[in-house]
N, CA, C and O atoms as a GROMACS GRO file, in nm:
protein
  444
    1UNK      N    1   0.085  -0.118   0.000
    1UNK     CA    2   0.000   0.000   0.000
    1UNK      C    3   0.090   0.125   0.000
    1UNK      O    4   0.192   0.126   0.069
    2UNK      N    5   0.057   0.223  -0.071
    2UNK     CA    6   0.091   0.310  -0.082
    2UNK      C    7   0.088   0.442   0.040
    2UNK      O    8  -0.017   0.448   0.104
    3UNK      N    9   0.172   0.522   0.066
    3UNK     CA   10   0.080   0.619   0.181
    3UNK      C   11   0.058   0.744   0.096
    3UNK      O   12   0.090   0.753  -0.023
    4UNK      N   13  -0.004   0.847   0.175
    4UNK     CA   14  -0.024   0.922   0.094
    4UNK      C   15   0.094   1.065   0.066
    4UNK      O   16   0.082   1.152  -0.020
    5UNK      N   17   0.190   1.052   0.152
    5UNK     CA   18   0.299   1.160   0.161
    5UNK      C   19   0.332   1.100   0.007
    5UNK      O   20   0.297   1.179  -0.081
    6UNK      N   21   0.391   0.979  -0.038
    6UNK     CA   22   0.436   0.900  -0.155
    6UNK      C   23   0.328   0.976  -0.284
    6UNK      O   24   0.366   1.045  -0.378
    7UNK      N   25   0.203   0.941  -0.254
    7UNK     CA   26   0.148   0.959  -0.381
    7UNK      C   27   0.173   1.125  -0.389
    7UNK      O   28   0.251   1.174  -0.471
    8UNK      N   29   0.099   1.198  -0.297
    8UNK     CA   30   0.174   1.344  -0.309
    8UNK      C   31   0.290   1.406  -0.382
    8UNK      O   32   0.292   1.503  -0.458
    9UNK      N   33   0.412   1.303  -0.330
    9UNK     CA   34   0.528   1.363  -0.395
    9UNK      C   35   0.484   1.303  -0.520
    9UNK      O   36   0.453   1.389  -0.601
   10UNK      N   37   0.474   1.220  -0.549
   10UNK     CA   38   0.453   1.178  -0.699
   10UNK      C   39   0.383   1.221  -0.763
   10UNK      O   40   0.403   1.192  -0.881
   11UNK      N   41   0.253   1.320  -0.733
   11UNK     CA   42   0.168   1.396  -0.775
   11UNK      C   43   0.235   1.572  -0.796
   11UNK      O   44   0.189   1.668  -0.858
   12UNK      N   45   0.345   1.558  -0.724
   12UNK     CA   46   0.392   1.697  -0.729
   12UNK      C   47   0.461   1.674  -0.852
   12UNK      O   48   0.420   1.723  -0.957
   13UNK      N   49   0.580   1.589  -0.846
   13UNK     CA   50   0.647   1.563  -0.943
   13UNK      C   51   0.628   1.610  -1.082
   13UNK      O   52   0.688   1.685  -1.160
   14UNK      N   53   0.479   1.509  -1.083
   14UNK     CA   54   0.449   1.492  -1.204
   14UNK      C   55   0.400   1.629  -1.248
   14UNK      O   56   0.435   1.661  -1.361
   15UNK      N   57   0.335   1.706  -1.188
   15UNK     CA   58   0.308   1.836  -1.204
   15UNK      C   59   0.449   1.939  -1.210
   15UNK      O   60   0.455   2.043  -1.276
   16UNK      N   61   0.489   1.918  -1.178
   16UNK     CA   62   0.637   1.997  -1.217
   16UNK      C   63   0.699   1.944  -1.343
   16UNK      O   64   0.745   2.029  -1.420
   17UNK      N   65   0.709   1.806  -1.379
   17UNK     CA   66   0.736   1.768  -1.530
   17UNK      C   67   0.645   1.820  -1.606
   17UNK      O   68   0.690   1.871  -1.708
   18UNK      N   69   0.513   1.824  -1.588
   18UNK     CA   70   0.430   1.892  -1.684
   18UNK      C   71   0.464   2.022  -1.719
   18UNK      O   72   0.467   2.059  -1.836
   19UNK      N   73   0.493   2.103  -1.609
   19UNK     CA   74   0.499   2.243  -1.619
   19UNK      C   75   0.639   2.315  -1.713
   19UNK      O   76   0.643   2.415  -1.784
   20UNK      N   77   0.733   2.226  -1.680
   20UNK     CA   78   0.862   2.243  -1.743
   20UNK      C   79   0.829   2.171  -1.881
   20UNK      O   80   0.887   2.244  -1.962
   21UNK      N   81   0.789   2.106  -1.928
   21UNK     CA   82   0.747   2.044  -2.034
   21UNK      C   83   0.680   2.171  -2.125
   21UNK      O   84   0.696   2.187  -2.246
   22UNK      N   85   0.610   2.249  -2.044
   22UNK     CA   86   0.482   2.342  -2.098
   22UNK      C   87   0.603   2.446  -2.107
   22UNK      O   88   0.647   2.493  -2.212
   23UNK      N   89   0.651   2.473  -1.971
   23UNK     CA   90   0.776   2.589  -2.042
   23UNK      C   91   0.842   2.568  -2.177
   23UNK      O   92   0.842   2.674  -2.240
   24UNK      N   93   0.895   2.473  -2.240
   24UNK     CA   94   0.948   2.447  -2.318
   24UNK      C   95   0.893   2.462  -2.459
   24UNK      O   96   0.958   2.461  -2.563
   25UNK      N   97   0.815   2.471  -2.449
   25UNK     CA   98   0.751   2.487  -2.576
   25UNK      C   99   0.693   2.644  -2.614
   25UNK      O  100   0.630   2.665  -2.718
   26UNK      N  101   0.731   2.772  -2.495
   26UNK     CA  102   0.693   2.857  -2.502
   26UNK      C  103   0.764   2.929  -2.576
   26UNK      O  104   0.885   2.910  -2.576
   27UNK      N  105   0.685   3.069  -2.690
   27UNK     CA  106   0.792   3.164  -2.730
   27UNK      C  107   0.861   3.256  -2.606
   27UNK      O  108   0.800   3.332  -2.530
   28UNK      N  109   1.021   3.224  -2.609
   28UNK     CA  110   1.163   3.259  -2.575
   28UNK      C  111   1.179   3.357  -2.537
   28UNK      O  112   1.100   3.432  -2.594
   29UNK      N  113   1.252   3.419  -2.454
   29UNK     CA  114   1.310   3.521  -2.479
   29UNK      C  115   1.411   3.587  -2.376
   29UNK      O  116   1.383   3.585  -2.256
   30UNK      N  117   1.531   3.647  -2.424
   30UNK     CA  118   1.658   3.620  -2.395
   30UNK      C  119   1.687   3.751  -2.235
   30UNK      O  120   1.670   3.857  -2.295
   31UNK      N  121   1.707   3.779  -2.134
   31UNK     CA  122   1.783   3.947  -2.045
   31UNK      C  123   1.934   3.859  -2.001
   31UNK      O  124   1.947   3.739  -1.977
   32UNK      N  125   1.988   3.917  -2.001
   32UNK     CA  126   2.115   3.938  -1.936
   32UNK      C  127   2.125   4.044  -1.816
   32UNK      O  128   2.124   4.167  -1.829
   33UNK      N  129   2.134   3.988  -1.724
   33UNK     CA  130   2.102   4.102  -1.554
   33UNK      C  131   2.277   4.106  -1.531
   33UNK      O  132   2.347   4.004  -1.537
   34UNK      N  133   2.319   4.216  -1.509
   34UNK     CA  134   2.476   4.223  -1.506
   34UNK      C  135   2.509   4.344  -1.418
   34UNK      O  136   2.524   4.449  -1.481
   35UNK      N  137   2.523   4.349  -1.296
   35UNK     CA  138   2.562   4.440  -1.196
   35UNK      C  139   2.493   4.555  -1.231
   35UNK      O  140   2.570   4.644  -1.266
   36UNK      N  141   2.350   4.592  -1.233
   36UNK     CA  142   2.236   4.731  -1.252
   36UNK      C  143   2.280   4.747  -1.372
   36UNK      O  144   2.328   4.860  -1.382
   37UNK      N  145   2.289   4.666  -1.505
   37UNK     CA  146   2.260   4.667  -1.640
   37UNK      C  147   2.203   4.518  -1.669
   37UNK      O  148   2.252   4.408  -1.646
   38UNK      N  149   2.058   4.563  -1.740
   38UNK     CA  150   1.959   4.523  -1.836
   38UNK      C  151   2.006   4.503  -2.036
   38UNK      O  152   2.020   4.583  -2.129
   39UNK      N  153   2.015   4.376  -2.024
   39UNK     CA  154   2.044   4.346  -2.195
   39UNK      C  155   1.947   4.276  -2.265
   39UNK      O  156   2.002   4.168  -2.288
   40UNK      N  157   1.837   4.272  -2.312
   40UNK     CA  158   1.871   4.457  -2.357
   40UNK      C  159   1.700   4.492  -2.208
   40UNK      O  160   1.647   4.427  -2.118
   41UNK      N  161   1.682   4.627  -2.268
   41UNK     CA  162   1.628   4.663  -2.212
   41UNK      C  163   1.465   4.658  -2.263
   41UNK      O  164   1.379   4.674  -2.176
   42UNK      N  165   1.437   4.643  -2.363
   42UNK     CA  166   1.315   4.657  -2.432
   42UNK      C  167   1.281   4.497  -2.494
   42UNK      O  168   1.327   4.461  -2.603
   43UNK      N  169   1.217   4.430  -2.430
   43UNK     CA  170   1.155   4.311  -2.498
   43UNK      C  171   1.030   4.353  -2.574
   43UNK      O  172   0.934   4.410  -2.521
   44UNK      N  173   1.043   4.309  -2.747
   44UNK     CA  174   0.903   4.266  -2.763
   44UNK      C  175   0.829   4.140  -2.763
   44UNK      O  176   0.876   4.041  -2.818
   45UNK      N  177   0.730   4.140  -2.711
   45UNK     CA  178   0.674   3.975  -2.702
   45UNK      C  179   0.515   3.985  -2.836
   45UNK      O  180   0.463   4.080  -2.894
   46UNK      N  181   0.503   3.918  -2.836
   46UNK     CA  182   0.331   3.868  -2.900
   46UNK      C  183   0.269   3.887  -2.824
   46UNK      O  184   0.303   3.853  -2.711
   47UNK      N  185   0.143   3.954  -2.846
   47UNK     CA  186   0.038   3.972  -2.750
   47UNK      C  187  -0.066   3.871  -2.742
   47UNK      O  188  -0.098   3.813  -2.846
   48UNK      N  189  -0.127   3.840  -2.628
   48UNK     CA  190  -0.230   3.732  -2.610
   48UNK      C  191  -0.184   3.567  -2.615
   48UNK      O  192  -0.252   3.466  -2.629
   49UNK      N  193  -0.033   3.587  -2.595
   49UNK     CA  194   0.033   3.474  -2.598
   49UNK      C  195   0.128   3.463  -2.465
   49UNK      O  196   0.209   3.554  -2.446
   50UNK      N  197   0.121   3.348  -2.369
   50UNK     CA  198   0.160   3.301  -2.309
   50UNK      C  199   0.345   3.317  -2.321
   50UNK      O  200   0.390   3.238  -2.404
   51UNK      N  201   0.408   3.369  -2.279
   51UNK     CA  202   0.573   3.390  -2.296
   51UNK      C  203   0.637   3.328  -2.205
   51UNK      O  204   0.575   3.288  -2.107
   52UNK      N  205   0.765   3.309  -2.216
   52UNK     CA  206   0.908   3.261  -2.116
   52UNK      C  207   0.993   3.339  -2.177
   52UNK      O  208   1.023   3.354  -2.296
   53UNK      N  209   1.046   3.414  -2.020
   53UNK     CA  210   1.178   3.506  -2.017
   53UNK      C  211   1.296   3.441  -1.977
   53UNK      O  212   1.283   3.433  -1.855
   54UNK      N  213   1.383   3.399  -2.002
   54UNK     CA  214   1.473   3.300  -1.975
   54UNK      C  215   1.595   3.414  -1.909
   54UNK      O  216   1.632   3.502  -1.987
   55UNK      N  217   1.637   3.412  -1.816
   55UNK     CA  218   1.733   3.549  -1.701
   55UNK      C  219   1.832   3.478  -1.672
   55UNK      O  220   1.831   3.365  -1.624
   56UNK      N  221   1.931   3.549  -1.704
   56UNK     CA  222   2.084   3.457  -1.707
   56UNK      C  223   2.162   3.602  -1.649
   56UNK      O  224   2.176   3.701  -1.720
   57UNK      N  225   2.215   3.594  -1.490
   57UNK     CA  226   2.306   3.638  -1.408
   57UNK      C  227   2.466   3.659  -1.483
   57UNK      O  228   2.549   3.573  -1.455
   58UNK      N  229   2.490   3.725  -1.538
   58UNK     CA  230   2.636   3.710  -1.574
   58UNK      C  231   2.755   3.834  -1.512
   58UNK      O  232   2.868   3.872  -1.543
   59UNK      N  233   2.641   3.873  -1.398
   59UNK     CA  234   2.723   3.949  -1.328
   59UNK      C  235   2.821   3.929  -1.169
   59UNK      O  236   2.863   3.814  -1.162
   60UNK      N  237   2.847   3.983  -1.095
   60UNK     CA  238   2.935   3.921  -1.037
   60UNK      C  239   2.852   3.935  -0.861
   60UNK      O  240   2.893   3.888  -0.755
   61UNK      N  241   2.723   4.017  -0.888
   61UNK     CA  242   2.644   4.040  -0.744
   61UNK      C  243   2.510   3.986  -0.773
   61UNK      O  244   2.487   3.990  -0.894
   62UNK      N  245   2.396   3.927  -0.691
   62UNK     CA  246   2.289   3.862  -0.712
   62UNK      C  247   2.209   3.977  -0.782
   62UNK      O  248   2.244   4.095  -0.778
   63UNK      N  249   2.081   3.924  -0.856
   63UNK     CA  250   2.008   4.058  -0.918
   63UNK      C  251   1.853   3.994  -0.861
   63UNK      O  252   1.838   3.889  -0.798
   64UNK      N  253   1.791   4.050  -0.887
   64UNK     CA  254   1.625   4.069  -0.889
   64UNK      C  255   1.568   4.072  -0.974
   64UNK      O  256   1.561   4.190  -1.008
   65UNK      N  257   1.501   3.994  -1.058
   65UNK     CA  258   1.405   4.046  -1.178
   65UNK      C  259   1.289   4.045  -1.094
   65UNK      O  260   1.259   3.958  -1.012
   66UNK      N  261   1.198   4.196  -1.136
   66UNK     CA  262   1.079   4.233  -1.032
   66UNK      C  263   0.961   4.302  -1.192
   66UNK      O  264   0.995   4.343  -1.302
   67UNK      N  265   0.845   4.288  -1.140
   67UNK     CA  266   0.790   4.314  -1.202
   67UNK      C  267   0.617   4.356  -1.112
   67UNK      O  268   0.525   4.278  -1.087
   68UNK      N  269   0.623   4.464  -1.090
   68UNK     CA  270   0.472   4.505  -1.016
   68UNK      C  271   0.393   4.451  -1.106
   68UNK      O  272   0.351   4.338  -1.081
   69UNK      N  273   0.361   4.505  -1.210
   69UNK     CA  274   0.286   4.501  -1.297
   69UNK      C  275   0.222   4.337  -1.354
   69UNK      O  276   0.110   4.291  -1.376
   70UNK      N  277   0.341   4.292  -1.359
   70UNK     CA  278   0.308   4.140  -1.378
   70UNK      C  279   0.303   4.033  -1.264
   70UNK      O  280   0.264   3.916  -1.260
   71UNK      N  281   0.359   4.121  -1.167
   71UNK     CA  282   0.360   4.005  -1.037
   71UNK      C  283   0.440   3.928  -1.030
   71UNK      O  284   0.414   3.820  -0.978
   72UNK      N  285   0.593   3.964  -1.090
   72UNK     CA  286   0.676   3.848  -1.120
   72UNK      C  287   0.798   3.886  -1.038
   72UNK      O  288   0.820   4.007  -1.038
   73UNK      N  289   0.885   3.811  -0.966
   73UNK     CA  290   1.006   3.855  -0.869
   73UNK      C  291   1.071   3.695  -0.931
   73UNK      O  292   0.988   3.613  -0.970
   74UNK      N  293   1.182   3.669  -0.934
   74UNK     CA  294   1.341   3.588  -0.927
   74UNK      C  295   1.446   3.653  -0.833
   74UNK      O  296   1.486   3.769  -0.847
   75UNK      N  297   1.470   3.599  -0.771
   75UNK     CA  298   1.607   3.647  -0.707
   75UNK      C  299   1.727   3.503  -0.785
   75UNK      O  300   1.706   3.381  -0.783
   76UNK      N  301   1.816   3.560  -0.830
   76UNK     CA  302   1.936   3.470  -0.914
   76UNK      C  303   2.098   3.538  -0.844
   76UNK      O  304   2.155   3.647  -0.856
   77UNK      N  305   2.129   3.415  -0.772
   77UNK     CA  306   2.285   3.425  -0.727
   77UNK      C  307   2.376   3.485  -0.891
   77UNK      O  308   2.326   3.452  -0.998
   78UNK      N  309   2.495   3.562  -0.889
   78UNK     CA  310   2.611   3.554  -0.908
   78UNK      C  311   2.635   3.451  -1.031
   78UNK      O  312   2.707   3.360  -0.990
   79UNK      N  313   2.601   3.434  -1.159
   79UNK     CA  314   2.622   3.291  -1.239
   79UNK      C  315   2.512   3.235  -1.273
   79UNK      O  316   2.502   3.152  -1.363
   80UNK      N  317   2.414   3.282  -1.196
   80UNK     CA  318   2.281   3.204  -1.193
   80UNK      C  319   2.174   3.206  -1.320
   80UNK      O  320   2.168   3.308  -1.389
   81UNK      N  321   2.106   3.113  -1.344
   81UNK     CA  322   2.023   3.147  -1.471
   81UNK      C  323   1.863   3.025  -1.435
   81UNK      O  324   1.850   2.910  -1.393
   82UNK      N  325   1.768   3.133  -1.480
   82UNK     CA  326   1.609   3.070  -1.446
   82UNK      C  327   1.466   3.095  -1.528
   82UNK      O  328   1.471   3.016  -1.622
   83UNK      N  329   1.406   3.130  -1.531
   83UNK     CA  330   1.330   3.195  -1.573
   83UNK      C  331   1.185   3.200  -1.542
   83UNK      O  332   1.147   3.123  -1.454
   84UNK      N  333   1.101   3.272  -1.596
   84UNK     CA  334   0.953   3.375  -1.540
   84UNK      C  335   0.889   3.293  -1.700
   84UNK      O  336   0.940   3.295  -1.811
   85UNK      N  337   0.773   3.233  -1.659
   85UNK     CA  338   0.635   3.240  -1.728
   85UNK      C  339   0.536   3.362  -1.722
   85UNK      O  340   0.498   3.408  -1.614
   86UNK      N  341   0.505   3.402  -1.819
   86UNK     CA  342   0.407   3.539  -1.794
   86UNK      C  343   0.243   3.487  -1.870
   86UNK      O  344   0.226   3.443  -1.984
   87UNK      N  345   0.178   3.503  -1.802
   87UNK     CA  346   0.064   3.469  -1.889
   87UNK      C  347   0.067   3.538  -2.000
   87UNK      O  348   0.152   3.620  -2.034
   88UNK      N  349  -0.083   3.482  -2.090
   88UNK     CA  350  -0.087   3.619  -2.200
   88UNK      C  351  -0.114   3.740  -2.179
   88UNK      O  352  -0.222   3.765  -2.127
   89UNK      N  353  -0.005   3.869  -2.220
   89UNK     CA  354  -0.031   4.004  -2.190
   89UNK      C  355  -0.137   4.086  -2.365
   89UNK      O  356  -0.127   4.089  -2.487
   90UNK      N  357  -0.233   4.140  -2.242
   90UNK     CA  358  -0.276   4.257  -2.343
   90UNK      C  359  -0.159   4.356  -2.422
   90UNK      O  360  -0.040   4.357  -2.392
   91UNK      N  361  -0.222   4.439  -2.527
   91UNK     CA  362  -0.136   4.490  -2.622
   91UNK      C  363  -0.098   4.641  -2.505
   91UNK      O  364  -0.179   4.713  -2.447
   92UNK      N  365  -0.007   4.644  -2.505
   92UNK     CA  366   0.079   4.802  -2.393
   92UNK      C  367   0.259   4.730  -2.343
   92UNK      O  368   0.345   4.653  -2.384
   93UNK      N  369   0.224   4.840  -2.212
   93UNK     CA  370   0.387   4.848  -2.202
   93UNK      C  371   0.359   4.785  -2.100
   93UNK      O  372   0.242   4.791  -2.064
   94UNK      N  373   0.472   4.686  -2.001
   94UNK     CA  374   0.500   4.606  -1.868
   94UNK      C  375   0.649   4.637  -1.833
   94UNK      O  376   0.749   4.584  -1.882
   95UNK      N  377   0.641   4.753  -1.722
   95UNK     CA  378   0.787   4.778  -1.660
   95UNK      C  379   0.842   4.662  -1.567
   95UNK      O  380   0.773   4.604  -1.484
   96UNK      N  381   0.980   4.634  -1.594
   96UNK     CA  382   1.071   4.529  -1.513
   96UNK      C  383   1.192   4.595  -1.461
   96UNK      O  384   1.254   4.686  -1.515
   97UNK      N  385   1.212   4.550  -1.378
   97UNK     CA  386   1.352   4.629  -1.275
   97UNK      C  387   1.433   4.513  -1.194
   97UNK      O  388   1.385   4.406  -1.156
   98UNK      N  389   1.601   4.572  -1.175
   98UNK     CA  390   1.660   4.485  -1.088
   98UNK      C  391   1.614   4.544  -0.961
   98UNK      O  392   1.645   4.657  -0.923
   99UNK      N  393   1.552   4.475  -0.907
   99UNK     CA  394   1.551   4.549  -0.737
   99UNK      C  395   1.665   4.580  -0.664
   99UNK      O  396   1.671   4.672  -0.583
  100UNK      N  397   1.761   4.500  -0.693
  100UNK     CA  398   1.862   4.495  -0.600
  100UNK      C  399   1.983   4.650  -0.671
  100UNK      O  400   2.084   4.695  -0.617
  101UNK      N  401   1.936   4.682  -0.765
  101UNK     CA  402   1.986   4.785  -0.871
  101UNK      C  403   1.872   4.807  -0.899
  101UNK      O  404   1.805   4.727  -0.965
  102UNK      N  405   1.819   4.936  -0.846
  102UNK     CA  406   1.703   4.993  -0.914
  102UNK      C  407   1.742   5.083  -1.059
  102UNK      O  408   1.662   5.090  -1.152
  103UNK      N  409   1.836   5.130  -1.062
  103UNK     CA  410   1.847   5.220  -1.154
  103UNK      C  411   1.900   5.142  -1.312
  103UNK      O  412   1.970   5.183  -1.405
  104UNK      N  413   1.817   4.991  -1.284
  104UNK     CA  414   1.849   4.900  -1.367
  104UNK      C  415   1.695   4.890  -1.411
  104UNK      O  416   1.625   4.791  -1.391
  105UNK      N  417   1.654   5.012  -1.477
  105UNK     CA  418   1.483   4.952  -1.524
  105UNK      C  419   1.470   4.923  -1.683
  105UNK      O  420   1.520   4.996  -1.769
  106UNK      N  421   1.385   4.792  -1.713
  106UNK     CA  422   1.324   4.808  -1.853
  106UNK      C  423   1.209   4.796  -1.905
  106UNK      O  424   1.123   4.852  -1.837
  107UNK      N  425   1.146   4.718  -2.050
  107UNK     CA  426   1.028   4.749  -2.041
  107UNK      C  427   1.004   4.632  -2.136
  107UNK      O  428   1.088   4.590  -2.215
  108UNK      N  429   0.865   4.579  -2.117
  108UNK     CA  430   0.822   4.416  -2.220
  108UNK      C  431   0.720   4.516  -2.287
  108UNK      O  432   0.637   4.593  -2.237
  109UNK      N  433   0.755   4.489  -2.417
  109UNK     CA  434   0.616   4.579  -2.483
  109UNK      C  435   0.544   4.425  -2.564
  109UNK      O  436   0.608   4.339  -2.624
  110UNK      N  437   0.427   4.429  -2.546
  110UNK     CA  438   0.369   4.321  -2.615
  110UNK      C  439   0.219   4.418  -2.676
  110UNK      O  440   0.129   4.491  -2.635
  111UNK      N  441   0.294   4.331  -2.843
  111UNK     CA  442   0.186   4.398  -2.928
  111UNK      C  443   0.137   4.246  -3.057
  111UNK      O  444   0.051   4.263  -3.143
   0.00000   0.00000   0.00000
């Protein structure tokens, strides 16, 4: 017999393979977070389409990808690389910032 902590994890699991599965198939898209510089700074995405921002640390202090607007926060060590699912955005602008470097702001325009 099974208990149920077992099926749980196995129920989580499997829901996390799904989800990374579902990431994978999403349209892409590339920031570079590098000590309070944004590369680039202006994403365009498709509108009404489901996206993945893929955030790759290549700086030498942890960064923040933050997003009020979308509700989205990462904190990424030093090297670190992860990324943000965004649902589908209406057609406008969505400001993103390093928190940890504010004067590191940019912007997702989806049209």
């Amino acid at each position: 017999m099974v208990s149920g902590k077992v099926r749980g994890f196995f129920g989580i699991g499997i829901l996390l393979v799904a989800t990374l599965a579902n990431a994978a198939d999403l349209p892409t898209f590339k920031l570079e977070m590098k000590d309070g510089v944004l590369n680039p700074v202006r994403i365009e995405v498709p509108a009404g389409k489901k996206i993945k921002i893929e955030i790759h640390n290549v700086g030498k202090s942890a960064v923040e990808f933050e997003s009020v607007q979308l509700r989205k926060e990462k904190v990424l060590a030093p090297g670190a690389e992860s990324f943000v699912v965004i649902a589908p955005l209406s057609p406008g602008e969505y400001k993103f910032f390093d928190d940890f470097h504010t004067q590191a702001q940019g912007v997702i325009v989806a049209k």
